[in-house]
C-alpha positions in Angstrom: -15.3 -122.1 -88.1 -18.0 -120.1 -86.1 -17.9 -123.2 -83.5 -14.7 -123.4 -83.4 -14.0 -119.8 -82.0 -16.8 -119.8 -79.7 -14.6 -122.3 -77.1 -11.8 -120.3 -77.4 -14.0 -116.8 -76.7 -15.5 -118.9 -73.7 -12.7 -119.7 -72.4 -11.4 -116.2 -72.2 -14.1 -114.9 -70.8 -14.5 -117.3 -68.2 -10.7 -117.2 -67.1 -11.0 -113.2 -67.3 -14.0 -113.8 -64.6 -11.7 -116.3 -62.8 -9.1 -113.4 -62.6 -11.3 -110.2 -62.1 -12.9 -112.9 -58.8 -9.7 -113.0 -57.5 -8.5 -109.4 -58.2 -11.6 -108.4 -56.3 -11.1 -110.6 -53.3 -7.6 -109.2 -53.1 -8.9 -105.8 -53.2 -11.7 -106.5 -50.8 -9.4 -108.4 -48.3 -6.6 -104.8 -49.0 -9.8 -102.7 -48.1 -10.6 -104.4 -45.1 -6.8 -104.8 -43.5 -7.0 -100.9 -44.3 -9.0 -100.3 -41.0 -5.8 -102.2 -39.2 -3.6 -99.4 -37.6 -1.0 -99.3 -34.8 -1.6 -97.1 -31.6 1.3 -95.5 -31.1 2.5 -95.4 -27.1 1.5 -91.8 -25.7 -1.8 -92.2 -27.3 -5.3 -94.1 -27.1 -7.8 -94.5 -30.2 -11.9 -94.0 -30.1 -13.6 -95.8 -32.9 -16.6 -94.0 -34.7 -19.1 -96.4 -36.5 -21.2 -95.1 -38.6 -20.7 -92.0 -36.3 -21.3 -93.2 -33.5 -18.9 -93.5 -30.6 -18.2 -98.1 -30.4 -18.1 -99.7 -26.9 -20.4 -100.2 -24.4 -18.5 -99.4 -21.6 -15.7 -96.4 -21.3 -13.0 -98.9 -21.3 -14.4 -100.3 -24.3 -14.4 -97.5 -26.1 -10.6 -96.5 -25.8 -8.2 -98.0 -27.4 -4.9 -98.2 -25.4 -1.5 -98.5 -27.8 -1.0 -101.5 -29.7 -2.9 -103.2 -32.9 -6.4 -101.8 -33.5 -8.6 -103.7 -35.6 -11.9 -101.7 -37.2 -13.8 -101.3 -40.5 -12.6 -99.6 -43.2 -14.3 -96.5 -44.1 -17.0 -95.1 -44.4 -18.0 -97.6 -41.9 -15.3 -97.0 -38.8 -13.1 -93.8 -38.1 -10.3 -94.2 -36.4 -9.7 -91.1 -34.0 -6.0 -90.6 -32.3 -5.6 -88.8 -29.0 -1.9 -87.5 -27.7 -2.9 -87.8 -24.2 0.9 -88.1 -22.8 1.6 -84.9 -24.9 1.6 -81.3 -23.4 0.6 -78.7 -25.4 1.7 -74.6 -25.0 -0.5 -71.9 -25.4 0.7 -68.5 -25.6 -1.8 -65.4 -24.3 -0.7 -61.8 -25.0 -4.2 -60.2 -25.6 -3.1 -58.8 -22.3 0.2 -57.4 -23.0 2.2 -55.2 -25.5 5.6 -54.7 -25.3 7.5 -51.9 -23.3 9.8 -51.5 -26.6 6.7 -51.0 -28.9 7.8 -48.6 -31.6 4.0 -46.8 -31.6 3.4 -43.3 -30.7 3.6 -42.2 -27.0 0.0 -41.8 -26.4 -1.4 -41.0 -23.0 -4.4 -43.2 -23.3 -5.0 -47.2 -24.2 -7.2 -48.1 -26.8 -8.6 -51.4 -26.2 -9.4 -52.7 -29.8 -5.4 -52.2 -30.4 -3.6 -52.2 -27.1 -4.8 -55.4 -24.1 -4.7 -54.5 -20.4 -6.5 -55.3 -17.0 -7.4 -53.8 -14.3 -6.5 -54.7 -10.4 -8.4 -54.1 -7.4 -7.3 -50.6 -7.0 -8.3 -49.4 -10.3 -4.9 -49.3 -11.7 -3.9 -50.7 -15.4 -1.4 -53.8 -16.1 -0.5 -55.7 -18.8 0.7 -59.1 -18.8 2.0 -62.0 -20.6 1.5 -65.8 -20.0 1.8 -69.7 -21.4 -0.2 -72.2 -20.0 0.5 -75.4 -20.2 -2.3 -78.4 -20.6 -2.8 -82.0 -21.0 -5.5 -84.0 -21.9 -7.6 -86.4 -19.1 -10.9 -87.4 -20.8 -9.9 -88.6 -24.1 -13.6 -88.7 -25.3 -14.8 -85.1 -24.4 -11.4 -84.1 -26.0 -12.0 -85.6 -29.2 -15.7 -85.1 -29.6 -16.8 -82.1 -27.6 -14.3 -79.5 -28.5 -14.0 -77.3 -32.1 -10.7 -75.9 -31.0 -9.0 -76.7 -27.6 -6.6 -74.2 -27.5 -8.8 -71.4 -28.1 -10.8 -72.8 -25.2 -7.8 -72.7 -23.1 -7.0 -69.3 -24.2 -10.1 -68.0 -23.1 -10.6 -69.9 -19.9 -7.2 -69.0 -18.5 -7.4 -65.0 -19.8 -10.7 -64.8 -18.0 -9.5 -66.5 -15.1 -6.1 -63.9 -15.3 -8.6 -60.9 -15.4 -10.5 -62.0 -12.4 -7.9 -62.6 -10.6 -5.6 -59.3 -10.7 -9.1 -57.5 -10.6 -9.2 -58.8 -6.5 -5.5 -57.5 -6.2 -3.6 -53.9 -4.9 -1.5 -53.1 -7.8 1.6 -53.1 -5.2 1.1 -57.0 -4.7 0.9 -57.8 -8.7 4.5 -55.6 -8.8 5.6 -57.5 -6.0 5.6 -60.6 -8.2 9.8 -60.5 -8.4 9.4 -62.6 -5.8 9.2 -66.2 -6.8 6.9 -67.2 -3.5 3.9 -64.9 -4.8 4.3 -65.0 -8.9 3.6 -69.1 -7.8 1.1 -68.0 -5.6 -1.1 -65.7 -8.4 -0.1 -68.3 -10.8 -1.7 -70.7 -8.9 -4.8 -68.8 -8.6 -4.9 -68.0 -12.1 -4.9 -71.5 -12.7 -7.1 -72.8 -10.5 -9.8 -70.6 -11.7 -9.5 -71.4 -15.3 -9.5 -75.0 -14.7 -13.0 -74.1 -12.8 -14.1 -72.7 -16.3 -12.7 -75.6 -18.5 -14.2 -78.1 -15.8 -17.3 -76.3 -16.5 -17.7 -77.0 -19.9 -16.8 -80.7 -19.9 -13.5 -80.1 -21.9 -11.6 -82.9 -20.8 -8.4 -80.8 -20.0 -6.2 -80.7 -17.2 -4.0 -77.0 -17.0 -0.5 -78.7 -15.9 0.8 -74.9 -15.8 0.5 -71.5 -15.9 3.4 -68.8 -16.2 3.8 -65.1 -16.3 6.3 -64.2 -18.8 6.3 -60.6 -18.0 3.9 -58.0 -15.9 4.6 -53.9 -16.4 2.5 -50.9 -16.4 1.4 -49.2 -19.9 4.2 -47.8 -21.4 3.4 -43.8 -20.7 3.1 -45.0 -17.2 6.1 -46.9 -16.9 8.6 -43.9 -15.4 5.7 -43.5 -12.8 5.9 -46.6 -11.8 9.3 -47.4 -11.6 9.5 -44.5 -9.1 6.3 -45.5 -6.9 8.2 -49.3 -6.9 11.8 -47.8 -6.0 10.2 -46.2 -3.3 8.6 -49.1 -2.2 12.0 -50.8 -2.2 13.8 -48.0 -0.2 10.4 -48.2 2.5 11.7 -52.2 2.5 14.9 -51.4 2.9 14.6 -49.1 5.9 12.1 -51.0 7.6 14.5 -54.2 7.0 17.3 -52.1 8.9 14.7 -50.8 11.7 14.0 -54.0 12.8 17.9 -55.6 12.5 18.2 -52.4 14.5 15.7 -53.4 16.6 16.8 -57.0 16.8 20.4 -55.9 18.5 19.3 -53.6 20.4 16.3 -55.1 22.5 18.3 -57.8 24.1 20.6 -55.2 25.4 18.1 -53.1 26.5 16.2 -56.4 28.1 19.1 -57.6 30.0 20.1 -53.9 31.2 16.0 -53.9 32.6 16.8 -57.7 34.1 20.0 -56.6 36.0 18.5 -53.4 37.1 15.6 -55.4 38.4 18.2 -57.5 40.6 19.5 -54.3 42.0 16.5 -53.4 43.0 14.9 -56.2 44.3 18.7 -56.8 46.2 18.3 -53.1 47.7 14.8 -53.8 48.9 15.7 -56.7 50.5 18.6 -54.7 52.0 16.8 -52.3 52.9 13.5 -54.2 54.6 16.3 -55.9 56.7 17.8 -53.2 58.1 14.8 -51.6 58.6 13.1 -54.6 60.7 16.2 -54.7 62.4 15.8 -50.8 63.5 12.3 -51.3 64.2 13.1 -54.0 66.5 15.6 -52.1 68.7 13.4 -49.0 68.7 10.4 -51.9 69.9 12.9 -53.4 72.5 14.3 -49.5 73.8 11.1 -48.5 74.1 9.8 -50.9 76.3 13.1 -50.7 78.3 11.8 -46.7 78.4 8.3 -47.3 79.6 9.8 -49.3 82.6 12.6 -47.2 83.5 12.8 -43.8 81.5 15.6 -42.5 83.8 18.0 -45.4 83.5 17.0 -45.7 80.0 17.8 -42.1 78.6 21.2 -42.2 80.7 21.7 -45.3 78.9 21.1 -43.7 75.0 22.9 -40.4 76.5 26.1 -42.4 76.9 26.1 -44.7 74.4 25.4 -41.7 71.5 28.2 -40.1 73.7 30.2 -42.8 73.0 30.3 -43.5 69.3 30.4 -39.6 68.9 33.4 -39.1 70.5 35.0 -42.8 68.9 34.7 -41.0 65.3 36.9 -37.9 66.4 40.6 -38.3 66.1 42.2 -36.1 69.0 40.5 -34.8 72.3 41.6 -31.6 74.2 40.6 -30.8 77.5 41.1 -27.5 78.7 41.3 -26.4 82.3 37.9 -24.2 83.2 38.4 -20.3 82.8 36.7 -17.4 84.7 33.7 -17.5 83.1 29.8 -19.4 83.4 31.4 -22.8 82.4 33.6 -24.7 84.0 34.7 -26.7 81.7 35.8 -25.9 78.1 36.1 -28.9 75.2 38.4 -28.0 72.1 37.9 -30.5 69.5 40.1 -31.0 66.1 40.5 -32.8 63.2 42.6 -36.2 62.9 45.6 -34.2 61.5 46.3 -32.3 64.9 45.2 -29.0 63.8 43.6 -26.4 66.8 
């Protein structure tokens, strides 16, 4: 009976065997398809073997979207990178709100309250997001503990220095859209100098100033020194429309008086010459013949005086030294 059992426990055992053989190869061929994963587009994949970045080469080592075929772990991690994806990072260690409910003090206290400091020793406070993608994958994924903190830092630094090398009239200027580009700019310039520094593998795509004001016991103060900026604007706006109408009257008034001028001169050199020549040509005709010649200038004055007087009377001489007596009136017949 012994004997007879035995076959049967064999064969149990050995098509338990069969089935645990095939169970395992299932489960081995489960755990290996496990490494298989799908890039999704907007990202690329690094594999870390036995961690240690895989690939030879830079292009071999990331993985653009599509299938992506490693060991299973511990052997291969898989690391995913958004690289199309733009992340936001608020900064605000440099601000607090004008609308803050805390007491009015007249002082800032730094452990509580962020500020900066411009060129001319005046305090602001500020606001910004900036904006960043990712460009080296690989110094991303392996070099940096926390990216955004990095960013943080990098682009509050970078804010600091910059409104430290400005007047605080320019920062409060930044209404206008040309120069809030033009500090933001700056600002992010420099702090992509700082992340470029470090090898962080991140591009700043952007970074905006939400708000700029004074500390809040300062605020009335400076709302008056900025009006009055405004009104200085304004006036010297109007000075030089002012200006603008009025010197191309004044300009053509100068031109035409100019042409008077230079018309007169000409009139008058002419005439002149033209004197100078008969007062040449007489007094030659005097140096030859002064008798003939003053008889001749006696009559001719003689002449046009008595041409320019309306009515002659001659009266007959009286007894008396002259002999003759000349009555002269006016056109109108009066004696």
């Amino acid at each position: 009976m012994m004997s007879a059992r035995q076959p049967i426990v064999l064969n149990a055992l050995t098509s338990s065997l069969r089935s645990f053989r095939w169970i395992t190869v299932l489960l081995f061929a489960v755990y290996l398809l496990s490494a298989v994963t799908i890039i999704q587009p907007g990202e690329v994949a690094m594999i870390l073997r036995f961690g240690k970045l895989a690939g030879a080469t830079r292009d071999a080592r990331i993985h653009k979207p599509g299938l992506l075929f490693a060991w299973p772990y511990p052997i291969d991690r898989v690391i995913r990178v958004p690289i199309k994806e733009e992340v936001e990072v608020l900064i605000q260690d440099l601000w607090k709100p004008l609308a803050d409910s805390g007491p009015a003090l007249d002082t800032i206290d730094p452990l509580q309250e962020g500020y900066c400091l411009t060129g001319d020793q005046n305090i602001l406070q500020t606001r910004m997001v900036a904006k960043y993608r990712i460009d080296d994958p690989i110094a991303y994924a392996l070099f940096l503990r926390d990216p955004q903190l990095l960013v943080h830092d990098a682009v509050m630094a970078a804010t600091s220095e910059t409104i430290a090398g400005w007047r605080v009239e320019d920062v409060f200027r930044l209404r206008d859209d040309r120069l809030q580009r033009n500090l933001s700019t700056l600002v992010q310039e420099t702090a992509q100098v700082k992340l470029n520094d470090v090898s962080s593998g991140i591009i700043l795509s952007s970074v905006e100033f939400k708000e700029i004001h004074p500390p809040r016991h300062l605020r009335a103060e400076f709302e008056r020194a900025q009006s009055a900026r405004v009104e200085k604007e304004t006036r010297r706006r109007e000075a030089e429309g002012f200006a603008a109408s009025q010197i191309p009257q004044a300009e053509a008034e100068r031109n035409r008086l100019i042409k008077e001028a230079l018309a007169n001169a000409t009139i008058l050199k002419a005439r002149a010459t033209a004197e100078v020549s008969v007062f040449q040509t007489l007094h030659q005709e005097y140096r030859r013949d002064p008798t003939s010649t003053r008889e001749r200038i006696y009559r001719e004055a003689t002449q046009q005086i008595m041409a320019q007087i309306g009515k002659r009377f001659l009266l007959p001489a009286q007894r008396s030294s002259h002999s003759v007596r000349i009555v002269v009136s006016e056109s109108d017949g009066a004696p």
